[in-house]
C-alpha positions, 0 to 999 in steps of 0.5 A: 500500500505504501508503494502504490501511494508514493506511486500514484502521488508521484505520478499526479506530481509529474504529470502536472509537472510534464504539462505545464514545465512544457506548455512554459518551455515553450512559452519562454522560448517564443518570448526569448525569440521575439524578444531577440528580434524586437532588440534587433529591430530596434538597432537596426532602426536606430542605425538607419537614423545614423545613416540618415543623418549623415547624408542629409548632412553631406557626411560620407557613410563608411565602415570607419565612420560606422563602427562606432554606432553599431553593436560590436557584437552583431553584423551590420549590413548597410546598402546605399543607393549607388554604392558600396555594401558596408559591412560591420563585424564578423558575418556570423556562420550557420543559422542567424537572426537578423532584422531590416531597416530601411530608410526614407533615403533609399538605405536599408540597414539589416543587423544579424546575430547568430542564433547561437546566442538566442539558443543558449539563452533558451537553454538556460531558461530551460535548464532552469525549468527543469531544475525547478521541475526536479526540486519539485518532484524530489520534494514531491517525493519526501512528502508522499513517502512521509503521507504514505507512512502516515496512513500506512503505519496506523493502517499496519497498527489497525491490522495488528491490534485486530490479529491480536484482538482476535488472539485473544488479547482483548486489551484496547490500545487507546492510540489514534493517528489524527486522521479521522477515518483511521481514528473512527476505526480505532475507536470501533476496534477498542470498544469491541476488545472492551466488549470482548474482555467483558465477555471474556471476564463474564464467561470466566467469573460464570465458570469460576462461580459455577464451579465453587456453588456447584461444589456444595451441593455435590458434596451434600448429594454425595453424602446423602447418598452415602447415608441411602447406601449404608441403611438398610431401613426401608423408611429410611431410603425413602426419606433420604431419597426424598432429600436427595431429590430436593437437593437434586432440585436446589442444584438444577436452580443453582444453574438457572440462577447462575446463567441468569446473573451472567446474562443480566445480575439485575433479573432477578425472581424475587417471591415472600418465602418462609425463612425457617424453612430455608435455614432448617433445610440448609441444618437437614443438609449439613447434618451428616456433614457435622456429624462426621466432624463431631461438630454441631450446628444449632438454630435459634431466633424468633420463628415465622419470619418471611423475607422476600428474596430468591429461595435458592439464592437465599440457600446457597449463601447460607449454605457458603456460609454454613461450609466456611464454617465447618472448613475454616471454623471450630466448635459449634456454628449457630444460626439466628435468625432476627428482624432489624427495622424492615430487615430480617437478619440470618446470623451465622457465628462459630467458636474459631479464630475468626477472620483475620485483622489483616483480611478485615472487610476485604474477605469479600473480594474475590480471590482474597482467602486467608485459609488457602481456599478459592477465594471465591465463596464469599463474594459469589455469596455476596453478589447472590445477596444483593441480587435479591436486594439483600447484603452480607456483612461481616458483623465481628471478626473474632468470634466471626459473626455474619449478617445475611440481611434480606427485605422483610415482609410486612405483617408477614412474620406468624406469630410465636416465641423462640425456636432452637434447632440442634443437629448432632447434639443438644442444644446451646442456642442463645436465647431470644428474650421476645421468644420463649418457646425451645424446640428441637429438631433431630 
């Protein structure tokens, strides 16, 4: 492209050039030629008015008398009327220009010069044509290659962003090059690689948190279907099946729930659902689990609250939750459930180190971990929460208290006192001094 641009620039310049350095080659030696005749002319009558003179003054007209009123640098040819030819100056040989004059007194006068002269002036004049006409061409020449490398650099740099747009390297370059049409083209091309690393950035946070949510619910699956293989007791498989096939369930809208936030987090299926029986589920679910720790997990708080949320959003937090505590925590874990204002408040609490001062509130972001985990759990928790227009927070590092805050219905709660769940052994909840009511689950 470079090559054809200088080309066709250079060709523009020297066609112009060829046109009118001719049409002024020409034009310059007609002048140069008229203007040697007009000055020949000129001399010839200015000698005829000398030969004039001296005869109408009786003077004799001779080659001596002559010599000094003619150009030394012409040849002078006078003719009077029954006399001599004079001639002045050397006859000058090959092609010559000359002029006459004649006389009221029959005299003619002809001044001649060769036109050798004449052609040497042409010939500077043109020589000077031509060398204005290669200084104009060499310049022409530096700037098509500077334009050429102008529109052909930039055009280079396009080619090589896109290869590498389509590389896989979505990073916009944010360069321009002054020229608007290769700046438009730039502007598309960045904006397609931000697109593009959204994409990218979407469909490896969908593979990164499907990978982390899907993990509990396996791991709960695998266990219940570890307890269905080891009994032998018929209502037992039942029952057990019965909550594998639940779980099976809460899995399926897990998927739903993440292809639904990694096409847009803002649809959301937001219903009134009974908040016990979330947190109760999620006990059932992490029983066998506990167990096999000789850990236990308790439920305490006021009974009846409904929240307005996504059920299976509302589970999985929990459940993450539920999981750091049982990997990363010690003694027994307790879920309290409490209303604060238009909220209701899930707590979740063990007995272990608790959070680390160094971590703080930075325990939210993803791929920051203080236990050589993923990183992710937490902070796919907290997107899932406020999705349903909820928030987790960390309330107290040591003990680790979080806080799963959710929109409460209004005069939704059913009344009653206090309940506390136990599962895997007695119960240690704290107690709710507006419920008085204990119940156990086991």
């Amino acid at each position: 492209m470079r090559r054809r641009l200088i080309t066709s620039t250079l060709s523009v310049v020297l066609v112009v050039i060829a046109v009118f350095g001719i049409s002024l080659g020409i034009v310059e030696t007609r002048a140069i030629e008229s203007g040697a005749r007009d000055r020949l002319q000129s001399e010839a009558a200015r000698l005829v008015a000398v030969v004039e003179g001296r005869l109408v003054a009786g003077e004799t007209v001779t080659e001596r008398t002559m010599r000094t009123s003619a150009p030394s640098d012409r040849y002078v040819l006078i003719e009077l009327d029954g006399a001599d030819i004079i001639t002045i100056g050397e006859e000058p040989d090959g092609r010559v220009v000359s002029a006459s004059e004649k006389g009221a007194q029959g005299e003619t006068v002809t001044v001649s010069q060769p036109r050798s002269a004449v052609a040497g002036e042409i010939t500077r004049t043109v020589t000077v044509i031509v060398t204005v006409s290669l200084l104009a061409v060499a310049a022409a020449l530096l700037l098509a290659v500077r334009q050429a490398h102008r529109v052909a650099a930039p055009l280079t740099d396009l080619a090589e962003a896109a290869e590498r747009l389509g590389s896989g390297d979505p990073r916009p370059r944010h360069r321009r090059y002054g020229v608007a049409e290769l700046d438009r083209v730039a502007d598309v091309l960045d904006a397609s690689a931000e697109r593009i690393a959204r994409m990218i950035t979407a469909e490896r946070r969908l593979a990164a948190d499907a990978s982390h949510q899907l993990r509990t619910p396996l791991t709960a699956l695998s266990m219940r279907l570890e307890e269905i293989i080891e009994t032998e007791d018929h209502d037992t498989v039942k029952e057990e099946a019965a909550i594998a096939l639940a779980q099976v369930e809460r899995l399926t809208d897990v998927v739903q729930r993440l292809l639904t936030n990694s096409r847009d987090p803002r649809l959301g299926s937001a219903v009134s659902f009974d908040l016990d029986g979330v947190v109760l589920q999620q006990i059932e679910e992490w029983r066998p689990a506990y167990r096999a720790a000789g850990r236990v997990i308790v439920h305490s708080g006021k009974p009846g609250l409904r929240a307005v949320g996504t059920p299976g959003a509302v589970a999985q937090v929990l459940a993450t939750l539920v999981e750091n505590a049982l990997m990363h925590g010690a003694g027994t874990v307790a879920l309290r459930t409490r209303t604060a204002g238009n909220q209701v408040v899930v707590e979740v609490t063990d007995a272990g180190r608790g959070v680390p001062h160094s971590l703080g509130s930075r325990v939210f972001e993803r791929s920051v971990s203080g236990q050589n985990s993923t990183g992710l759990g937490l902070a796919v928790a907290r997107d899932l929460a406020e999705a349903d227009g909820g928030r987790l927070e960390l309330l107290q590092r040591q003990p680790p208290v979080f806080a799963l805050f959710l929109l409460r219905e209004s005069g939704g709660d059913r009344p009653g006192g206090q309940a506390s769940t136990r599962a895997g052994a007695p119960s240690t909840g704290p107690a709710d001094d507006r419920a008085p009511r204990n119940t156990q689950v086991r």
